[in-house]
C-alpha positions as CSV (number, residue, x, y, z in Angstrom):
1,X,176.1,77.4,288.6
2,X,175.2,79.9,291.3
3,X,174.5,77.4,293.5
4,X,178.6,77.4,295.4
5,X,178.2,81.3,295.7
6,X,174.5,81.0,297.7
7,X,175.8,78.6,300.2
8,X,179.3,80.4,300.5
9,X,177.6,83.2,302.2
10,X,174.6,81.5,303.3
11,X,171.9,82.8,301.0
12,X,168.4,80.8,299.8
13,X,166.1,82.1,297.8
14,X,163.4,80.6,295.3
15,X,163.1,80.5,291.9
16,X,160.8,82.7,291.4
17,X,162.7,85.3,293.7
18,X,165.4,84.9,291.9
19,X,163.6,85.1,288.1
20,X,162.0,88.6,290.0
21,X,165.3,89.5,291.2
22,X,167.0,89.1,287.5
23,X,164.2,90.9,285.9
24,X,164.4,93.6,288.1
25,X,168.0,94.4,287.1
26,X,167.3,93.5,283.2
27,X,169.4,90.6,283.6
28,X,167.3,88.1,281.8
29,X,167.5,86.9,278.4
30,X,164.3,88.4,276.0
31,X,163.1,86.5,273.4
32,X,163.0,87.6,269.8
33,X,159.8,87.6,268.2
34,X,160.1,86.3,265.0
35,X,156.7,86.0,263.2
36,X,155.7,86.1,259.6
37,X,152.6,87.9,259.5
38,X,150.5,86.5,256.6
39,X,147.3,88.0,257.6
40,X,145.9,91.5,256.4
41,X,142.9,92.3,257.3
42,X,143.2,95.5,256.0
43,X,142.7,95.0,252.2
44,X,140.5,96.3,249.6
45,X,138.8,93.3,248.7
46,X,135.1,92.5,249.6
47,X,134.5,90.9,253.3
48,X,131.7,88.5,253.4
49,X,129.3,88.7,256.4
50,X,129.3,85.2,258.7
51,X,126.8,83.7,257.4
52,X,127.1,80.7,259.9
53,X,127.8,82.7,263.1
54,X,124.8,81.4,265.0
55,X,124.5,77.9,263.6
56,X,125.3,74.6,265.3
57,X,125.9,71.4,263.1
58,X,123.9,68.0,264.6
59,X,125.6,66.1,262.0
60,X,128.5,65.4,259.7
61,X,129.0,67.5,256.9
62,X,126.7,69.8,257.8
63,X,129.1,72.1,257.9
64,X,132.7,72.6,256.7
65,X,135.7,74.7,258.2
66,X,138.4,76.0,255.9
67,X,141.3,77.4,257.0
68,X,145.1,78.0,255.1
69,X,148.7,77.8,256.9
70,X,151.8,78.0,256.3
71,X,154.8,75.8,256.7
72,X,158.1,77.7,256.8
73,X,160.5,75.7,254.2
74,X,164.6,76.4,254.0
75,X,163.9,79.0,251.4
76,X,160.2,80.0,250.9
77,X,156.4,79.2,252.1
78,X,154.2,76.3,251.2
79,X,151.0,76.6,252.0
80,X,148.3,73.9,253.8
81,X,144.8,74.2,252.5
82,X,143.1,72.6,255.5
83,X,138.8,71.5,255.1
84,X,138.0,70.4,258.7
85,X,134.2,69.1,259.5
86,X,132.5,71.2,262.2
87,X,130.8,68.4,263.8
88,X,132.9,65.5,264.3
89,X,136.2,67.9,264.1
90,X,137.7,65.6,261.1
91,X,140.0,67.0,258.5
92,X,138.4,65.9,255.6
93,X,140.6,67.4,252.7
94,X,144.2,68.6,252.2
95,X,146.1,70.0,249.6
96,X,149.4,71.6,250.0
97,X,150.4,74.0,247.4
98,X,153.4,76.6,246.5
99,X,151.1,79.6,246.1
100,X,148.0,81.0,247.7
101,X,145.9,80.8,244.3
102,X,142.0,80.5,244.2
103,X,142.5,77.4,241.9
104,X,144.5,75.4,244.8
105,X,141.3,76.4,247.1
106,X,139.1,75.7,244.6
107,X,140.3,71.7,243.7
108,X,141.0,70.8,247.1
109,X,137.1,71.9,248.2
110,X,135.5,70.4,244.8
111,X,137.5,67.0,245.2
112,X,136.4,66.9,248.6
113,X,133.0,67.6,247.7
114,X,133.2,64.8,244.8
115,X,134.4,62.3,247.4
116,X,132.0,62.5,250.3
117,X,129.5,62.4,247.6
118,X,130.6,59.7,245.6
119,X,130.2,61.9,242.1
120,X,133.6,60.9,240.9
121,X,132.3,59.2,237.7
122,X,135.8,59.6,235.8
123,X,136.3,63.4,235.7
124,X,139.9,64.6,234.9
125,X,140.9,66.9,237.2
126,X,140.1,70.4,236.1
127,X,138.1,72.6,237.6
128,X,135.7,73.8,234.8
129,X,134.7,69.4,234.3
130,X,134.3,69.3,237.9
131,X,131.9,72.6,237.9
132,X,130.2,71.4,235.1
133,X,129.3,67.9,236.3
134,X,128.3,69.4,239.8
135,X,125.5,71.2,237.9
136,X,124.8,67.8,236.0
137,X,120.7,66.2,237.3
138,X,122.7,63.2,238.6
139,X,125.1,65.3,241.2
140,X,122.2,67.1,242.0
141,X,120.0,64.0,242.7
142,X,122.8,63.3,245.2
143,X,123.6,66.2,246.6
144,X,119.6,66.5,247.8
145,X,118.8,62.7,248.4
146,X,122.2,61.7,250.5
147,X,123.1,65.5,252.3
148,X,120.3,67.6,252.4
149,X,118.0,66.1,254.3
């Protein structure tokens, strides 16, 4: 586009030079920021210490990473309930959800939780079942002679 006017009167310059010379004058185009900020660290609830700061997993499920996103839709948020392993770096749960409830945490963890350790055994899927057979000998037995070695 500018191209015809540099060679008419014998002008080069780079592109850099020229993105310098643009900014100079305030002739470039700035980009909006548009960002959602869904973070507030700032809040009156209780902050729990790290309690896994210094700690390095040597196998799988060791130790698990949870994190929560959102994904703009046309009209409103969903949310992505994300349980990565630390070790091999593997998402090993999902659950996406219209709110940002404890509950949607909660089942997507505990069905993860059931799976890698096999304690299916039939449960429905509500929560309070799903606590109840976690504290049930046979989980237990499970939990300490598969994972917890």
């Amino acid at each position: 586009m500018l191209q015809p006017f540099f060679n008419e009167y014998n002008m080069t310059i780079g592109r850099d030079r020229f993105f310098d010379l643009l900014k100079r004058n305030k002739l470039l185009v700035r980009k909006r920021k548009r960002s959602v900020h869904t973070t507030n660290s700032k809040h009156h609830f209780r902050r729990y210490p790290n309690l896994v700061k210094d700690f390095t997993p040597l196998k799988a499920h060791e130790m698990w990473v949870a994190d929560i996103t959102y994904i703009p839709l046309k009209h409103r948020f969903a949310y992505l309930y994300l349980i990565t392993d630390a070790y091999s770096r593997k998402i090993v749960g999902f659950h996406v959800s219209d709110d940002m409830k404890v509950s949607s945490a909660q089942n997507i963890y505990l069905g993860v939780v059931l799976i890698i350790l096999g304690c299916t055994c039939g449960l429905g899927s509500m929560v309070s079942q799903v606590y109840s057979y976690l504290r049930t000998p046979t989980c237990r037995q499970k939990l300490t002679t598969q994972h917890c070695k």
